[in-house]
C-alpha positions as CSV (number, residue, x, y, z in Angstrom):
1,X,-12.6,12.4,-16.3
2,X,-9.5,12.1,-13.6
3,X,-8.1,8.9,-14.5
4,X,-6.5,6.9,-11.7
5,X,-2.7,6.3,-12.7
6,X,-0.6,3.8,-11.1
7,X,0.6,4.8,-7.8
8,X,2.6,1.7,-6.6
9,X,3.6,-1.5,-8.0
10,X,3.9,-4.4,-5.9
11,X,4.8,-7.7,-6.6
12,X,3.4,-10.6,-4.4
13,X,5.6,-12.3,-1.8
14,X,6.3,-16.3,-1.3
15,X,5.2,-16.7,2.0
16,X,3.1,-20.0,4.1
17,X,0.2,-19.7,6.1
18,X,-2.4,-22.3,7.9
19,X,-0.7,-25.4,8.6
20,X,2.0,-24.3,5.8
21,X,0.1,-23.6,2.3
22,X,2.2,-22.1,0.0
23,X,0.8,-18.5,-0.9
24,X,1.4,-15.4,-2.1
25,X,1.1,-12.6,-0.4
26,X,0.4,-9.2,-1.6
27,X,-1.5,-7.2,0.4
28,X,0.2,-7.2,4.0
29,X,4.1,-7.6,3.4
30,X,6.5,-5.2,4.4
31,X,6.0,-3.5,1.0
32,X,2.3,-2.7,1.7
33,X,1.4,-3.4,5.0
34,X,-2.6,-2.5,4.2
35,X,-4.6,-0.1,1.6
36,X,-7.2,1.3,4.1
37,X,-9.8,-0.7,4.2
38,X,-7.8,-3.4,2.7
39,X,-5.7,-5.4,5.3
40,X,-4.4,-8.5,3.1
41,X,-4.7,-10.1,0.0
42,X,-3.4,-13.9,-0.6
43,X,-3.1,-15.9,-3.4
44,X,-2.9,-19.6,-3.6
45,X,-2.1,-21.4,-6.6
46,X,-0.9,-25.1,-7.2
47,X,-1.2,-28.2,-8.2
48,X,0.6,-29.8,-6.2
49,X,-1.3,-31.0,-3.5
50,X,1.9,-30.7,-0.6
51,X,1.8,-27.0,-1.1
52,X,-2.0,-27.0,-0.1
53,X,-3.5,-30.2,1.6
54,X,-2.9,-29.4,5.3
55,X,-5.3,-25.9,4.8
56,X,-6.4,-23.4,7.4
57,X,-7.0,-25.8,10.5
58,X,-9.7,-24.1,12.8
59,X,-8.3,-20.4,13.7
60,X,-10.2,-17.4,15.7
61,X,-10.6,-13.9,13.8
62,X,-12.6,-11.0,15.0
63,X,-13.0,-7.1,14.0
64,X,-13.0,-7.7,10.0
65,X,-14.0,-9.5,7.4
66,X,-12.1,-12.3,5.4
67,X,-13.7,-12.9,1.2
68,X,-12.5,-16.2,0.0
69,X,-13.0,-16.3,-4.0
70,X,-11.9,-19.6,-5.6
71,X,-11.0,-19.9,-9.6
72,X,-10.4,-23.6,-9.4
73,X,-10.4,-26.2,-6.7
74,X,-13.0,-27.2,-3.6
75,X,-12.5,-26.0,-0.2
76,X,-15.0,-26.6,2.6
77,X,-15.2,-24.1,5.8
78,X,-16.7,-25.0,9.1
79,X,-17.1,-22.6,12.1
80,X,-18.0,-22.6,15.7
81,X,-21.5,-21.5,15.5
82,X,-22.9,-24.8,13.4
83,X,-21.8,-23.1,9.7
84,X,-20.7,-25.5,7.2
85,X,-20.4,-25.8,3.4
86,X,-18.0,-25.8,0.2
87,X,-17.1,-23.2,-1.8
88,X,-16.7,-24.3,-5.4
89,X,-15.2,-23.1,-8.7
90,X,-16.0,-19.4,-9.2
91,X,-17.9,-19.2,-5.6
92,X,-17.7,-16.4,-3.4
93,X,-17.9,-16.9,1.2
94,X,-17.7,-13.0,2.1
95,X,-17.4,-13.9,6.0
96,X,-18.1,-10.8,8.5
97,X,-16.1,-12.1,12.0
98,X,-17.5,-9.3,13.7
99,X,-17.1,-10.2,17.2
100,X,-15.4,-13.4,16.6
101,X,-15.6,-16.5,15.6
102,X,-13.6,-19.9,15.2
103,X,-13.7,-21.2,11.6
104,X,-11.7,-23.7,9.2
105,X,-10.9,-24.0,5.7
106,X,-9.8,-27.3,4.6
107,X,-9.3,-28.2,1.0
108,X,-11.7,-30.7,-0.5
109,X,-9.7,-32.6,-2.9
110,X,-7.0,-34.9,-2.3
111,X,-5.3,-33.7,-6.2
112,X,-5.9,-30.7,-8.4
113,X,-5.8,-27.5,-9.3
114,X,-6.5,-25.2,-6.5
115,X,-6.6,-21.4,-7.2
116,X,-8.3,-18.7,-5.2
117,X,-7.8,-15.1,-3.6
118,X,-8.5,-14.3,0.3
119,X,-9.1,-11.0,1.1
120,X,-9.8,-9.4,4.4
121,X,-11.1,-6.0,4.6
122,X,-11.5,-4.3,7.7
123,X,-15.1,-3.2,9.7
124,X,-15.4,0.5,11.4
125,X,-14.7,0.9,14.9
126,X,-18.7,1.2,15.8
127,X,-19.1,-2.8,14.1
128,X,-16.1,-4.3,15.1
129,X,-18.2,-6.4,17.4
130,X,-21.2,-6.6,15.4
131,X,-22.6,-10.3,14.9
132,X,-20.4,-12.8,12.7
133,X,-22.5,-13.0,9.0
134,X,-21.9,-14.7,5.9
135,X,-22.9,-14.2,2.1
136,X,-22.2,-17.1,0.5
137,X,-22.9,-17.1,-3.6
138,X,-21.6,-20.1,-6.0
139,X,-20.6,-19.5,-9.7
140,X,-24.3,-19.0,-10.6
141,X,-25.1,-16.4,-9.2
142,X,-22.0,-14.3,-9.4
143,X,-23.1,-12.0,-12.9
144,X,-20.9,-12.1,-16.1
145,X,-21.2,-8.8,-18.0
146,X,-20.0,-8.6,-21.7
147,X,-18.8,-6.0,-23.4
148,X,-16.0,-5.4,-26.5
149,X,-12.8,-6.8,-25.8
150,X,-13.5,-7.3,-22.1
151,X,-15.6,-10.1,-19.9
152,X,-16.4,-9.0,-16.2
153,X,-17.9,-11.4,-13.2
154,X,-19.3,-8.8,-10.7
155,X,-19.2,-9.8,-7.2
156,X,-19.5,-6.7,-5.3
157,X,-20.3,-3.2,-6.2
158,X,-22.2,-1.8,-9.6
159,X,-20.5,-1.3,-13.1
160,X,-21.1,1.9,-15.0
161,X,-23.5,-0.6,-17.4
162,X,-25.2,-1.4,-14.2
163,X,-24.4,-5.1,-13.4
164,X,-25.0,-5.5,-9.7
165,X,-22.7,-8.1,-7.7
166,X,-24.6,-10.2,-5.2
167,X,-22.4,-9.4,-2.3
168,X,-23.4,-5.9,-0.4
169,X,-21.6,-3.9,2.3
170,X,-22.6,-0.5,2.8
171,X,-20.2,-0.2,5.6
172,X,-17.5,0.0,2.8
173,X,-19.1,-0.3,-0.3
174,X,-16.5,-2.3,-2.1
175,X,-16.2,-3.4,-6.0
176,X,-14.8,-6.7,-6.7
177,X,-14.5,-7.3,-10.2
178,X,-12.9,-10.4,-11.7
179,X,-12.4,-9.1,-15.6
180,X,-10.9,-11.0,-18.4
181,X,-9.4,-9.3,-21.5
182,X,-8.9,-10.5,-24.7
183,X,-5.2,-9.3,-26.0
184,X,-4.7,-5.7,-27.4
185,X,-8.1,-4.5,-25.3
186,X,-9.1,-1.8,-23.3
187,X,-11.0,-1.7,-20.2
188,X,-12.5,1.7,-18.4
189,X,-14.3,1.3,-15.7
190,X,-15.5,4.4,-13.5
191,X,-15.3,3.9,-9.5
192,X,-16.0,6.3,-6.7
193,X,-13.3,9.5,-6.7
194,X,-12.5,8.7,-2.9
195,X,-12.1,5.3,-2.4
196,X,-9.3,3.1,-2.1
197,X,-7.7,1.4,-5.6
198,X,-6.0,-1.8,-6.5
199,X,-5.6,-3.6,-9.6
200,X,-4.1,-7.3,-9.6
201,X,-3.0,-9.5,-12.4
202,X,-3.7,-13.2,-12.2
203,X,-2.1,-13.7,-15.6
204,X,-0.9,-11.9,-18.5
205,X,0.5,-8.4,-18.5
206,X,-1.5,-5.4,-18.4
207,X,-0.4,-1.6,-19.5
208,X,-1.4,1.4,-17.4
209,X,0.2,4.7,-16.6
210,X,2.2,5.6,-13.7
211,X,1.4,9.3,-11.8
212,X,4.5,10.5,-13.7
213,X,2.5,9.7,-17.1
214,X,5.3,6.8,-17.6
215,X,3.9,3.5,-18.8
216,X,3.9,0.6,-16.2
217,X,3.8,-3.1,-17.1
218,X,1.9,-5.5,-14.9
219,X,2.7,-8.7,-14.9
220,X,1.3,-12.1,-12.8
221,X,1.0,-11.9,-9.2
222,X,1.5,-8.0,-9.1
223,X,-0.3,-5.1,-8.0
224,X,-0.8,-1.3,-8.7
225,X,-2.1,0.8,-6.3
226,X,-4.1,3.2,-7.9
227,X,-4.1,6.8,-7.8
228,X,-7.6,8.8,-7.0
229,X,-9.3,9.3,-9.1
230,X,-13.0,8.5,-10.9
231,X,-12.2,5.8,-13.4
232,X,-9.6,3.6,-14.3
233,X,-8.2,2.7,-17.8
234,X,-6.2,-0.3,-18.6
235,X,-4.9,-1.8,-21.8
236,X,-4.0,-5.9,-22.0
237,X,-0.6,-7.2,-24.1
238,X,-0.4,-9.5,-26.9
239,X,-2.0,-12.1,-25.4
240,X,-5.4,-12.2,-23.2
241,X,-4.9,-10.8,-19.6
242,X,-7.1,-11.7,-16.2
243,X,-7.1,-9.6,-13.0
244,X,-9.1,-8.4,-10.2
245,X,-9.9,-4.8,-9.7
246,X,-11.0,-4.2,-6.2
247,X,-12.1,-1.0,-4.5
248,X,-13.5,0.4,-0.8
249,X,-14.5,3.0,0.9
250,X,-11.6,4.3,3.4
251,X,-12.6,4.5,7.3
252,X,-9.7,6.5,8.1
253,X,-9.5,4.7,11.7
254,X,-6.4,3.7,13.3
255,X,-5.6,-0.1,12.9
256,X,-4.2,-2.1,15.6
257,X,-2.9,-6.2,14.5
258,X,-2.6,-8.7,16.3
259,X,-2.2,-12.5,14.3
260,X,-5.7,-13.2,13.3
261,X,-7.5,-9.9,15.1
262,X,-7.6,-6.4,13.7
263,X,-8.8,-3.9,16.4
264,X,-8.3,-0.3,16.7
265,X,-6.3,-0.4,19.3
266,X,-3.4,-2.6,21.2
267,X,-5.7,-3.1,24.4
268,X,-8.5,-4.6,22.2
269,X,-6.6,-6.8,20.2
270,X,-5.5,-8.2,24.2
271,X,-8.8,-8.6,25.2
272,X,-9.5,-10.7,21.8
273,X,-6.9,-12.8,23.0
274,X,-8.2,-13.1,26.5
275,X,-11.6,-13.8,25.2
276,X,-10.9,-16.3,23.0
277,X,-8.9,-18.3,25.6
278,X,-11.6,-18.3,28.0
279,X,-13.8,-19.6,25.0
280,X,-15.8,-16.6,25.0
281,X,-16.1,-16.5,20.9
């Protein structure tokens, strides 16, 4: 098998989003502006409820979707069309903005812990305006596979032992795997030769190769782009190690931004503008 080797390492950037959470970002810094379809990836994590309380006041987004997966903490989202509910502890709000919408996500906790990812991944030129959709999936339904070493939740995509995540897009057909290992384990997993790669650590230091066949160590809030390839191998430290490993079909389409719209060009991302002014989402 070709394994995928680490391509890039990136370590996440202090930044503030919202109404000025502290975040990390990773995905969508000068370092790695995007990983086709992949357009940003936050994290959040504090316990300190200044760095957080103020949240994402209601904000327009159209042409791509946004996957909120928390790890600890409450946060409730509302939107324009009558949508409302919480996403709790190991719950999953894969949001498609399609052709727009106006949405908020406000922390629901006054103290705490709160710990969570946003991704946004971005939709094909034919369903950039498609209908905003949701798939929404709490702790409960998000499946834990077991195997040596290794513990898996599955929320998109199918392992090679066959667990299914809830969440389905075949417009990219991404995995999103949330994998714990215990220290001195290894963990191969096989993904499709031409998609897109990334591995993230969320704590704990992970061992891979680089495409020179050096080793690389990955530590918290870093990222490897991976190599193509169809499977990955990875090796935790001396002490247990959590990541996500998150892959996507690549559309290959040019990629216009513009603050919280993602077209294909610069005269669509105006006309987002111009419609949501004139309250047209």
């Amino acid at each position: 098998m070709n394994t995928r080797k680490a391509q890039q390492v990136i370590t996440g950037q202090a930044t503030t989003d919202g109404a000025g959470v502290d975040l990390v970002r990773v995905i969508g810094q000068p370092a790695l502006m995007d990983l086709d379809p992949f357009l940003l990836l936050d994290a959040f994590r504090s316990d300190d409820p200044n760095d957080y309380i103020a949240g994402f006041p209601p904000h327009p987004h159209r042409g791509f979707e946004t996957v909120t997966y928390l790890l600890n903490g409450r946060m409730r989202h509302k939107d324009n069309t009558g949508n409302e509910g919480v996403i709790e502890p190991g719950g999953i709000q894969w949001m498609t903005a399609g052709s727009g919408i106006v949405h908020s996500e406000m922390p629901e906790q006054q103290d705490g812990l709160l710990e969570g990812f946003q991704l946004w991944i971005n939709l094909p030129s034919a369903h950039k305006m498609d209908r905003p959709a949701y798939q929404e999936h709490d702790a409960t339904n998000i499946p834990t596979e077991t195997r040596e070493g290794a513990t898996l939740k599955v929320i998109s995509g199918v392992t090679s032992q066959g667990t299914t995540g809830p969440v389905t897009q075949p417009l990219t057909d991404p995995v999103y795997l949330d994998v714990t290992l215990q220290p001195d384990s290894e963990f191969n997993e096989i993904l499709a030769a031409d998609h897109n790669a990334f591995v993230y650590v969320i704590s704990g230091q992970l061992v891979l190769e680089d495409t020179d066949g050096d080793r690389v160590d990955l530590g918290c809030d870093q990222l490897a782009v991976l190599s193509k390839g169809d499977n990955v191998a990875l090796r935790s430290g001396d002490q247990a190690s959590r990541f996500l490993l998150v892959a996507g079909k690549p559309l290959n389409e040019p990629v216009a931004r513009g603050g919280p719209f993602v077209m294909n060009t610069a005269a669509e991302v105006r006309q987002a503008f111009s419609d949501y002014q004139r309250g047209n989402f």
